[in-house]
C-alpha positions in Angstrom: -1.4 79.6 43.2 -1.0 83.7 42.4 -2.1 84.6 45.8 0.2 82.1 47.6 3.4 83.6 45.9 2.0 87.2 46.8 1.5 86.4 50.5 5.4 84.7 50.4 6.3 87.9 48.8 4.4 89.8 51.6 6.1 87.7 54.4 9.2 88.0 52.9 9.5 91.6 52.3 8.0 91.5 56.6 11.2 89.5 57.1 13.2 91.5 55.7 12.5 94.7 57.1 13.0 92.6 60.6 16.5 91.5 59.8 16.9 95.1 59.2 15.6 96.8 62.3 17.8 93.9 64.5 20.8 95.0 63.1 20.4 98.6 63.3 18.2 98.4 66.9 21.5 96.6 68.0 23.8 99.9 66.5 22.4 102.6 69.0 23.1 101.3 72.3 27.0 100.2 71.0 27.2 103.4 69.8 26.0 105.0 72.6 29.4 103.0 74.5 32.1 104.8 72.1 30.2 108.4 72.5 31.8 108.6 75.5 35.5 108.7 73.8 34.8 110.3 70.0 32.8 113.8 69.2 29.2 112.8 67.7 30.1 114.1 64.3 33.1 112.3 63.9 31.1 109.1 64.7 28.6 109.4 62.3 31.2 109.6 59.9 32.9 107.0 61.2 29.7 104.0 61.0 28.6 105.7 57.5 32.3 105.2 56.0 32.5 101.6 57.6 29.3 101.0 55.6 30.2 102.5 52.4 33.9 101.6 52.3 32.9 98.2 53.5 29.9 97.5 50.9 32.4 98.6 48.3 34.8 95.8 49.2 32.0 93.4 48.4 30.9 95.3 45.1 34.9 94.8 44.3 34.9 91.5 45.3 31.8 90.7 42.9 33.4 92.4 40.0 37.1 90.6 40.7 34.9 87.1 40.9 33.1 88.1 37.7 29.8 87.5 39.3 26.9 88.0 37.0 25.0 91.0 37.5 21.5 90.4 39.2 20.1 94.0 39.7 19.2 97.0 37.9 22.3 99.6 37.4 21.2 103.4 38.8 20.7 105.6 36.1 21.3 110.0 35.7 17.6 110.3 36.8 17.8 108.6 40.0 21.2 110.9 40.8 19.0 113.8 41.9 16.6 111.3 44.9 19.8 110.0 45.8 21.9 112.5 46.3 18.9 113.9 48.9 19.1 110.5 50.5 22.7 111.2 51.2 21.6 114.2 52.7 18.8 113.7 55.0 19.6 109.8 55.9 23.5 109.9 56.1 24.4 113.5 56.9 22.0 115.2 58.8 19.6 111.7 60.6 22.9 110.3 61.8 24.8 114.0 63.5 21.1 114.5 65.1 21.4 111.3 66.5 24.1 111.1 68.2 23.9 114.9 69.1 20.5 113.6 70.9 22.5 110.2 72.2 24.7 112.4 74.3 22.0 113.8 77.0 19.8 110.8 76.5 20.1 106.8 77.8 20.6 104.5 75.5 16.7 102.7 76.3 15.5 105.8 76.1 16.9 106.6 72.7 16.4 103.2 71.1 13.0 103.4 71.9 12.3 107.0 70.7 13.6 105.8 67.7 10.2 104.7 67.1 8.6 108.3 66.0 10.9 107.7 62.4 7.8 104.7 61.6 5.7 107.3 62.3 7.2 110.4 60.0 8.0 107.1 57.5 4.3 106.8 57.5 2.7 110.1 58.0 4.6 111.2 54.7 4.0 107.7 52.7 0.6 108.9 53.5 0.3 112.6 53.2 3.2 113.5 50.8 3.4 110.8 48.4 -0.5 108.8 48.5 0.5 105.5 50.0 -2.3 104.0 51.0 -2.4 103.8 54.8 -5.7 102.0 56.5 -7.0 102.7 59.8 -5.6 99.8 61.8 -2.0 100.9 60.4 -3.0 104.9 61.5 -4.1 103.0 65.2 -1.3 101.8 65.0 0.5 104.1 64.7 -1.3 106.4 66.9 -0.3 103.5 70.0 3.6 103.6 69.4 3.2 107.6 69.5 1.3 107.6 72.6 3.9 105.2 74.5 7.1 107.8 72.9 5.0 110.7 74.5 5.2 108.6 77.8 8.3 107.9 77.3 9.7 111.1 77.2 7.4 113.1 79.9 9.1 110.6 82.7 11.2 112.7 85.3 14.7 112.1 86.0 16.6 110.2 82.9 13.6 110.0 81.1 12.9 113.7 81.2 12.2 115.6 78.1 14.9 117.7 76.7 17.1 118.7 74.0 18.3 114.8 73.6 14.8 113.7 73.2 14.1 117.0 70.6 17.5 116.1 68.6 16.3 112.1 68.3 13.0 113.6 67.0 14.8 115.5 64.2 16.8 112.1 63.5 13.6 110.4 63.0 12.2 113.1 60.7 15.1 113.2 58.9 15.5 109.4 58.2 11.3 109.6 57.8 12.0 111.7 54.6 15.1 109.6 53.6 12.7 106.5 54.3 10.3 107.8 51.6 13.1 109.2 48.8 14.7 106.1 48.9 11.5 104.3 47.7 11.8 106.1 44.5 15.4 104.3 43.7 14.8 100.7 45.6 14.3 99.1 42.1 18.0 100.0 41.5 21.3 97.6 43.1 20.6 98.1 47.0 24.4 97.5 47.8 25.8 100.0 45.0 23.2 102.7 46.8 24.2 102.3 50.0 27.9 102.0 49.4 27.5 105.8 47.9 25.2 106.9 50.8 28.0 105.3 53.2 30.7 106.8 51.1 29.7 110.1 50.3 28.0 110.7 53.7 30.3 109.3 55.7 33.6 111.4 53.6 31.7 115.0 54.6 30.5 114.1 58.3 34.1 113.3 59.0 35.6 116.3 57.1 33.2 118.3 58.7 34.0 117.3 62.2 37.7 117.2 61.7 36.6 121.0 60.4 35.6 121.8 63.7 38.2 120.3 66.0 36.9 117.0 66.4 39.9 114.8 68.2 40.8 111.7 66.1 40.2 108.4 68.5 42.7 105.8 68.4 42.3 102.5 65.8 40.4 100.1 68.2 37.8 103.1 68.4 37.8 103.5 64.6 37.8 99.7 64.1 34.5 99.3 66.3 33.2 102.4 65.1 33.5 101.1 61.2 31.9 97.2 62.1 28.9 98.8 64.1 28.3 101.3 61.0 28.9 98.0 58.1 26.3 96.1 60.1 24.1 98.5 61.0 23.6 101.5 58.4 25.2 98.8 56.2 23.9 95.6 55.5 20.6 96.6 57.2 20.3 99.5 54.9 20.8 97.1 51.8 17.9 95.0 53.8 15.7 97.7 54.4 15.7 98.7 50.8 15.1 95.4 49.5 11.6 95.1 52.0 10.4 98.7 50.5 10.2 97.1 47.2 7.8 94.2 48.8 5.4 96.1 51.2 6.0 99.6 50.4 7.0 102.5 52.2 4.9 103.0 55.0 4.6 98.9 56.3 8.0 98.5 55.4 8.9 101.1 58.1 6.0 99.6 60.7 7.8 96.5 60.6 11.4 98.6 61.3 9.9 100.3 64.4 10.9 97.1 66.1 14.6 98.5 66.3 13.8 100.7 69.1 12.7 97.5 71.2 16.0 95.6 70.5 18.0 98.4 71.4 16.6 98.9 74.6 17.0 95.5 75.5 20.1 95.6 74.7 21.0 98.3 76.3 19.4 97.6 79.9 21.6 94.1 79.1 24.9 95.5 77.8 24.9 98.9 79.4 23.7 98.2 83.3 20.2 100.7 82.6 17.3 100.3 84.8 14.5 98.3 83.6 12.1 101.0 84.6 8.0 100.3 84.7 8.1 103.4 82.4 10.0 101.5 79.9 8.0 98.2 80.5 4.7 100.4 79.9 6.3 102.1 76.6 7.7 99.1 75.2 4.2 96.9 75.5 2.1 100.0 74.1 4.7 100.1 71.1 4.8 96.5 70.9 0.7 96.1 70.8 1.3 99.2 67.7 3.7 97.2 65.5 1.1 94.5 66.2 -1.4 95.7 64.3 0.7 97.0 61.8 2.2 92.6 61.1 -1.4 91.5 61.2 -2.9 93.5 58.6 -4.9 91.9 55.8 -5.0 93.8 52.4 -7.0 92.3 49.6 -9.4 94.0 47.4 -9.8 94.0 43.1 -7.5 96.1 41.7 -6.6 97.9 38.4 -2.7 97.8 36.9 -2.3 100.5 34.0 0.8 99.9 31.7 4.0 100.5 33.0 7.2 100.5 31.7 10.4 99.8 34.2 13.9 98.1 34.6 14.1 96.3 38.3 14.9 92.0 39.3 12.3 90.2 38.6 10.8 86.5 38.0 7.8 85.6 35.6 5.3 85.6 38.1 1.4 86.6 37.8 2.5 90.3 37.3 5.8 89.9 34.4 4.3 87.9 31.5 5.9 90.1 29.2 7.6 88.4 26.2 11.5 88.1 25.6 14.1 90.0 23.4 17.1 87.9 22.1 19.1 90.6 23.8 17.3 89.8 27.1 19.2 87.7 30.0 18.2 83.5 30.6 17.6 82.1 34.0 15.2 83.3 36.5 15.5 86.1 38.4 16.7 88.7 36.3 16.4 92.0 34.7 16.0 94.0 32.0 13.4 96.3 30.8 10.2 94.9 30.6 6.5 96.1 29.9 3.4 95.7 31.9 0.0 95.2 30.2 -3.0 96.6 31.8 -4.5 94.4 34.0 -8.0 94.2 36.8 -7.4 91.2 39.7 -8.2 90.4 43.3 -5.2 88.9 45.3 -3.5 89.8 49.3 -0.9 93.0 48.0 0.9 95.7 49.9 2.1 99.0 47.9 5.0 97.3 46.1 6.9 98.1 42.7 3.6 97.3 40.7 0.9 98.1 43.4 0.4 102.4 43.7 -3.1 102.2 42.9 -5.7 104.7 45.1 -8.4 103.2 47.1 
């Protein structure tokens, strides 16, 4: 039935975004551990490199093996949202970061990471007319009331710069969140290996730049894994859920991160497992909540669209074949939408940007 493949496509895109926050929740608090030998700049250019060079082994890999190709290529209109990607998501979210990391535990961190769901949201919503319903805004509103606790704790947990530097991180990857959206239809791994690349190529010049002292291989080695799993492979992840669910759920599901990391770093790292943290973590916990159970079904309109993205003949591609076309199922080529009213469970995917 239509609405069963939706909901599998809604669960899916849920899963992914998961995967995604696990591996980059688990980044923080082992990048917290080499912060204490390598200058925070040089280590943001050190995990974004390890992403891009090590994507790019895979996209080489693909082309030596003469795998066939299975996404959409970029194209010179996308060069101008991506090259802003590079810049708020892998330049400026990753120095602010670890700037913040510095003066901050790693618990605290990974669970203030949770404010970049909310700038995800608040400009899905605001800037660019995702539709955002009132359980995801109370949502939303929980996880910002348990950052605010967070933060306002004496001692450690007292607010600072660190806390004011993670903030900007969030906002930064908030707006890179949102840009990337308009390029998810396009390869996932050949975008992120350029983000990884590019980003990770000026973070390091620029900290060399500066005086930044080169750490030894072991440092670099660990430095480049952490950034291949985590802005790597859960980037490719992440992008791959914003087609599914859209923007804004895509990044409720994310703010699950923040939880993993602090776990893992009250595990790895010996940090108290404060009742401020146990208070936090619940009242985020209860927000993300509400943000998985949410129920979206209503008649809708599609106008007639026009794009190039992977696809399968599903309810939504009935669209007829060229000779020139590829066989099989999925696949992609250019294909037309015919205007179209139904009723079925949807989330503000590739083919769902209608108002309300």
């Amino acid at each position: 039935m239509p609405t069963l493949k939706k909901d599998k496509a809604s669960w899916s895109g849920a899963t992914l975004a998961l995967v995604a926050a696990l591996l980059f929740g688990a980044s923080t608090p082992f990048a917290k551990v080499l912060l204490g030998s390598v200058d925070p700049w040089l280590l943001a250019g050190i995990l974004y490199l390890g992403s891009g060079l090590g994507l790019s082994a895979i996209l080489t890999l693909r082309k030596v093996l003469d795998l066939p190709k299975s996404e959409a290529p970029l194209r010179r209109g996308d060069v101008p949202w991506l090259a802003l990607v590079v810049l708020f998501g892998g330049i400026m979210g990753p120095v602010l970061l670890l700037t913040g990391l510095k003066s901050t535990s790693a618990s605290s961190a990974s669970l203030l990471l949770n404010v970049e769901s909310l700038a995800t949201m608040g400009i899905a919503w605001l800037v660019f007319r995702e539709n955002v319903d009132r359980r995801l805004l109370f949502g939303a509103a929980v996880i910002l009331a348990g950052a605010i606790i967070l933060t306002l704790q004496p001692g450690e947990m007292a607010f600072g710069w660190g806390a004011v530097w993670i903030a900007l991180a969030c906002l930064c990857w908030g707006i890179d969140n949102n840009l990337t959206r308009k390029i998810s239809f396009a390869d996932p791994i050949v975008t992120t290996a350029i983000k990884g690349t590019v980003a990770g190529t000026v973070n390091l010049l620029l900290a060399l730049s500066q005086g930044a002292a080169v750490p030894n291989l072991t440092t670099i080695g660990a430095g480049a894994l952490i950034g291949f799993f985590g802005y790597g492979v859960g980037l490719v992840l992440f992008v791959l859920a914003l087609r599914q669910v859209g923007t804004a759920r895509t990044g409720a599901y994310y703010s699950t991160a923040p939880f993993i990391g602090a776990l893992i770093a009250v595990g790895l790292l010996g940090e108290p497992l404060t009742m401020t943290l146990l208070i936090a973590g619940a009242m985020m916990a209860f927000g993300v909540w509400l943000h998985l159970t949410e129920d979206h079904d209503h008649q809708h309109a599609h106008g007639e669209m026009l794009h190039e993205h992977r696809h399968s003949h599903d309810e939504h591609h009935q669209h007829t074949h060229a000779q020139s076309d590829p066989p099989g199922e999925p696949h992609v080529h250019v294909h037309r939408h015919e205007p179209m009213v139904h009723r079925h469970r949807h989330f503000p995917d590739l083919h769902h940007g209608h108002g309300h």
